[in-house]
N, C-alpha and C positions, 0 to 999 in steps of 0.2 A: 298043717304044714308049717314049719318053719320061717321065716323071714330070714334072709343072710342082713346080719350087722355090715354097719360099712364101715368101712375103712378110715380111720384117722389118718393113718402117716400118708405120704404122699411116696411116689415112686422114683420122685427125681425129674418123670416128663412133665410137659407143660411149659406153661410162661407164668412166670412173676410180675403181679401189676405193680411200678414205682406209687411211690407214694404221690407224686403231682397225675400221673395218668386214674388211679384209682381217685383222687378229689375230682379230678377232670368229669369223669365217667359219672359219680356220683350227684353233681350238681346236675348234669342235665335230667337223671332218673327221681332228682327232687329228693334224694336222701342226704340225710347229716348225720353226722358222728356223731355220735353223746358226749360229754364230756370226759366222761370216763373211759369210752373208747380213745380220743386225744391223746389223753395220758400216757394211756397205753403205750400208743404209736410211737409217742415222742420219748418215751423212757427205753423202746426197742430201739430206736434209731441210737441215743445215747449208749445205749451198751454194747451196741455193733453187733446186733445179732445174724446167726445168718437165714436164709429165706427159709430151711426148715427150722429152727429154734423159734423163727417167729410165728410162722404156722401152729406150731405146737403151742406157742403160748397164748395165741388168741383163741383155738380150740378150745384149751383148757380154760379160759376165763369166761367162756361160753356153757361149756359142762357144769362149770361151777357156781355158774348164775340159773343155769336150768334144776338142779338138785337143790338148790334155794328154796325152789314156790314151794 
């Protein structure tokens, strides 16, 4: 039997965590951003992407650090 792939794109529903709420959340769960995720964040916030273009692009720097190993 098969497995269904999931879904990358998003549908539009849902909620978008801002950047201080997602830090917020993160410090109590005792996780930190890499530094290279930082980057990330602060190169999408400068380009004024919007919540899907950002989605997709953290996706995709994830796929492409998994096809790395």
């Amino acid at each position: 039997m098969k497995k269904a792939g999931k879904r990358l794109s998003g549908t539009g529903d849902g909620h978008v965590l801002g950047q201080r709420t997602f830090a917020a959340i993160t410090a109590v769960e005792g996780i930190s951003l890499s530094p290279a995720s930082r980057k990330r964040l602060t190169d999408m916030k400068k380009r004024k992407l919007s919540h899907d273009e950002q989605r997709t692009e953290v996706i995709r720097a994830y796929v492409d650090a998994k096809s790395r190993r």
